[in-house]
C-alpha positions, 0 to 999 in steps of 0.5 A: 560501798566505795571502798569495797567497788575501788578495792574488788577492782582490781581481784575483779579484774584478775578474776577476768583475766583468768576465766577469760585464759579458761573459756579460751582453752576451752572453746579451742579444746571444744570442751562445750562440744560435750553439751547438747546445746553447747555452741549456746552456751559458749556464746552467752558465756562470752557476751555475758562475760565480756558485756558484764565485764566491759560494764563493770570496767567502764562503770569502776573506771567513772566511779573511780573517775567521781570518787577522784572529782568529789576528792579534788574538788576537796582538795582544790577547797582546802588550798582556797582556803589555805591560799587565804590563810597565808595571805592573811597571816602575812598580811597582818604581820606586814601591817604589824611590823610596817606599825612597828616601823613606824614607831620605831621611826618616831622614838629618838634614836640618839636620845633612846636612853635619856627618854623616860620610861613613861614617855617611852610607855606612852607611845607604846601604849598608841600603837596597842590602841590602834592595834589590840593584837599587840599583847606586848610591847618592848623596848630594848637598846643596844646592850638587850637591856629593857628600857620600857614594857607595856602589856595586855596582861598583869605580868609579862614574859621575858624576851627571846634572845635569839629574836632579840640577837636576831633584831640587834644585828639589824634584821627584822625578825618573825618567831614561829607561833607559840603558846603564852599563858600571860597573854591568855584571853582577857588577861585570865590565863588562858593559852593564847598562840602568840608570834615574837616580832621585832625590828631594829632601831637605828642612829645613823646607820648603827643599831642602837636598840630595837622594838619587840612585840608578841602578836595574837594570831589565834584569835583572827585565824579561829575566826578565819577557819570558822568559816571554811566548811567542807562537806557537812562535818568537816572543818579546817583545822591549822597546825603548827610546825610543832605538829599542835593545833594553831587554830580551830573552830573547836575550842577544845582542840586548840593546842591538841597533838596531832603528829601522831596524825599522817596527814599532819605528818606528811603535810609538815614534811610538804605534801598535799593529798589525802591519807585515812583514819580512824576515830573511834571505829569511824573512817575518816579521809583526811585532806592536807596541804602546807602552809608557809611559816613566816617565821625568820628562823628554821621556818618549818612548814604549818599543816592546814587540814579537814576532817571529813568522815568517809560514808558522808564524802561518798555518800554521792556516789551511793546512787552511782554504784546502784546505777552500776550494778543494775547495769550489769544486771541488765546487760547480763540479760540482754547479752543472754538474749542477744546470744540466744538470737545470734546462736539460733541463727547460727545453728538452725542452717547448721543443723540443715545441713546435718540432716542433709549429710546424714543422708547423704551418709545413709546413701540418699544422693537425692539430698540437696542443701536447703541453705542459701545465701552468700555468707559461710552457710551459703557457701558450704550448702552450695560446695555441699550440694556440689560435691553431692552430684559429684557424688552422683557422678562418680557413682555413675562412673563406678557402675560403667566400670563395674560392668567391665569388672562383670564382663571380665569374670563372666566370660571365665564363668561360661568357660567353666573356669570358675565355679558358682559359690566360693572356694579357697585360694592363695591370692595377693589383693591391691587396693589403690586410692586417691589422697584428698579426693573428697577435698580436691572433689570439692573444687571440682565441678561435677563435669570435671569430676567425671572427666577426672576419674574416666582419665585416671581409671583408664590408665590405672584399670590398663595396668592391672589388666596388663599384668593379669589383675582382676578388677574386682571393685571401684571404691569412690576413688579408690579401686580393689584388684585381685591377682591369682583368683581366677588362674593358677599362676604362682607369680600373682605376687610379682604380677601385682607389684609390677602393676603397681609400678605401673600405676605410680608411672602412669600417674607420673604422666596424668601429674604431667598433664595437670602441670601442663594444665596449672594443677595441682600433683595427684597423690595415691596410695597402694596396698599389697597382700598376699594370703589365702582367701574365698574367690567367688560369686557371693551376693543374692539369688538376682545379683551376684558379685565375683569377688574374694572375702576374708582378712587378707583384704581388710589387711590389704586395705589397711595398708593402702591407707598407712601410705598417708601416714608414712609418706610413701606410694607401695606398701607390701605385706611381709608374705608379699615380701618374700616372693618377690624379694629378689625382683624388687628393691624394697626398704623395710619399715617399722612394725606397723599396727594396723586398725582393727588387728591385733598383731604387728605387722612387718611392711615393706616400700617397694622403690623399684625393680631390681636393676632398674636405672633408678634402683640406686637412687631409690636406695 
């Protein structure tokens, strides 16, 4: 369990990551706007993500948090215990060469050779009474040779020379430990670890011989390390600088090579830590650290080390990891219900006002929004319903303008000018609109709104009535205008090119008066065709309508709204073009599709009249 919650941490993490770039480009794609209930779903999926994932983070950082403590604490136990070691391995060689000294005080230094060897044997023989762990004693003089030995086996073994160089040159000298079959436990020939001692004896300043000892280390060190237990199968095992067990509780790993082990590896080369094994298809940890070699010569460190098998070292953090997973699992819950709350909330006021849009959409301006508040739903119920009387305003103001338009055919009518029904006729068709309106209506209040649109329709009807348009419609913001349906002049398409100029100069002064005021410019856009068409009366037998029908007007319309989409005011058709191309300085623009035609078709920007001061400007 632990292995596999610190090794998924960090593909978890990656995973996150990555479906944390994938719901991101989906909610700005709005890929869940193609499910019924796709708000809800992206809701729950970004706090049943982020808790669960926030869960997970929190719970492997305090596992990994554990898992580190329960490691360190081991750790922290083994330098105890090997803080213990070196103190008692340097204790007793102090105590051992502080004796040594002093026997090497006692023997006559001037009468070393004339001394017998049983007298020298004697009082070598009081210092292996009083310390048993010397399985060898020896005298030598200035020359190496051996002048006594006393032994705890049968048979002795020879004396280093490089220790024994080493004392007659005047130092002490501590070999590393090493393995001696004649000084094995109770003089049977089993191995024993033993250390070469040595410390020189001097006459008057000159080094005339020196005193040599090997000292048993195991014996005390075994008995040390059997108490050292860490976990329940762990125990400490010390290895020498040769990488082969020194001391261990187990009789049958002394002398054992572990340098194939990375622990013991890289604690002989000085570190501290923890590496992994495996023993017989059981996962074990390893815990090392050095332990200082007292020995005189090239002294490598010692490993001091415990094995611990891995289930029983994380066996705490079992409840741990279960505790997490629950977690998450009631967090995945509980962040679904939260989202579901949070989600209708959001989406019952949401919904409200849908229906109310839609009936505003089907023409029910008697709608209002039901939604209160001062929080975003609030406040759009309350620009919605704003924009509603605002509505209602404006369809106020196109009904008292369209009697005007009424008026105006009716007189024609009763002069017999016109006729009852439709008739074909060449006519050239303006449509005019306000750019933004229902955003800038939005800012308005209903008054203001009305009060806008009488400024603007006066100035804007004026120009098409000076220059002999027909007003044939409002449209919210927008008007339509028909030049040619109800007299013969041949100069209908000039006649509504000049009334366009018009207008864009008359909105040149309503845009003065709003700077004057601190608001903001007003942008139009206008639309001109000129084709064959109906003109007549067309509606019921209680309400008529003096208008033209045919795609000359839905041409016209199209091209009043690519104005937004070019960025330009007056924009002509090309049958336009060619009867006023010499009145007016026009610039031609690309082939246009327009929405819901087939064909191209070719437009033109009318700048200004032809001679007019600002015609080379324009161009």
């Amino acid at each position: 369990m632990a292995s596999w919650i610190l090794g998924s941490f960090a593909l978890v993490s990656i995973l996150a990551t990555a479906a944390l770039v994938v719901y991101l480009v989906a909610v700005l794609r709005r890929w869940f706007a193609a499910l019924p209930n796709g708000f809800l779903v992206a809701l729950v999926s970004a706090f049943v993500g982020l808790g669960v994932f926030a869960v997970w983070l929190s719970g492997a950082w305090g596992y990994r948090a554990a898992y580190r403590i329960i490691f360190d604490q081991v750790v922290l136990d083994l330098r105890n215990v090997g803080d213990i070691v070196e103190r008692q391995i340097q204790d007793e060689l102090d105590e051992a060469l502080l004796q040594m000294t002093h026997l090497a005080g006692e023997v006559p230094a001037d009468r070393l050779r004339t001394l017998s060897a049983t007298e020298l044997e004697h009082s070598l023989r009081e210092v292996t009474h009083i310390n048993t762990r010397f399985v060898q004693l020896t005298l030598v003089d200035a020359g190496s040779k051996t002048l006594a030995t006393i032994a705890a086996a049968t048979a002795s073994e020879p004396l280093p020379r490089v220790g024994v160089a080493y004392c007659l040159d005047g130092k002490t000298y501590v070999s590393d430990p090493y393995i001696s079959s004649a000084f094995g436990r109770s003089g049977h020939g089993e191995h024993e670890h033993v250390i070469d001692l040595c410390v020189p004896i001097a006459s008057g300043g000159t080094v005339v011989g020196g005193l040599f000892a090997r000292f048993d280390v195991q014996d005390n060190l075994v008995d040390l390390l059997s108490s050292a237990k860490f976990n329940q199968s762990g125990n400490a095992t010390l290895v020498g600088s040769d990488g082969r067990v020194l001391a261990d509780p187990h009789q049958e790993r002394l002398n054992v090579d572990l340098t194939a082990t990375d622990g013991v590896r890289a604690a002989l080369a000085g570190g501290t830590g923890v590496a992994t094994t495996t023993v017989g298809g059981v996962s074990q940890f390893v815990f090392y650290r050095p332990i200082r070699n007292p020995a005189t010569i090239n002294s490598k460190p010692w490993a001091l080390l415990t094995e611990i098998n891995a289930a029983e070292a994380v066996a705490p953090l079992n409840a741990l990891s279960g505790q997490i997973l629950v977690g998450i699992l009631g967090f995945a819950i509980v962040s679904v219900l939260v989202a579901w709350v949070i989600s209708w909330s959001i989406t019952r006021p949401v919904s409200g006002l849908v229906t109310f849009a839609r009936r505003i959409q089907s023409g029910d301006l008697t709608a209002a929004a039901q939604v209160f508040g001062r929080d975003v739903h609030g406040q759009l119920g309350d620009a919605l319903n704003a924009m509603v009387m605002g509505l209602r305003e404006r369809d106020r103001v196109k009904e008292v303008f369209g009697r005007y338009v009424t008026t105006q055919v009716s007189e024609k009518v009763l002069q017999g000018e016109v006729h009852l029904g439709g008739e074909r006729r060449r006519v050239t068709i303006l449509f005019s609109d306000i750019r933004n309106f229902t955003t800038m209506s939005e800012q308005l209040t209903p008054e203001e709104t009305v009060s806008f649109l009488n400024n603007y329709f006066s100035e804007m009807v004026d120009a098409v009535f000076e220059h002999g348009g027909m007003l044939d419609k409002f449209l919210g913001d927008g008007l339509m205008a028909v030049f040619g349906a109800t007299d013969d002049d041949a100069h209908h398409a000039e006649q509504a090119v000049r009334a366009a100029l018009s207008m864009k100069s008359l909105l040149a002064k309503i845009n003065g008066d709003r700077a004057m005021r601190g608001l903001a410019p007003v942008a139009i856009g206008i639309g001109i065709h000129t084709a064959e068409v109906i003109v007549g009366n067309i509606g019921s037998r209680k309400r008529l309508e003096y208008t033209v029908i045919g795609d000359g007007v839905n041409t016209s319309s199209r091209l009043e709204s690519m104005n937004k989409e070019l960025g330009t005011t007056i924009l002509i058709s090309d049958t336009t073009y060619q009867d006023v191309k010499e009145l007016f300085v026009c610039r031609a623009m690309q082939q246009l599709r327009l929405k819901g035609k087939a064909k191209e078709l070719t437009a033109y920007e009318v700048l200004s009249m032809v001679g007019s001061a600002i015609t080379a400007q324009a161009i």
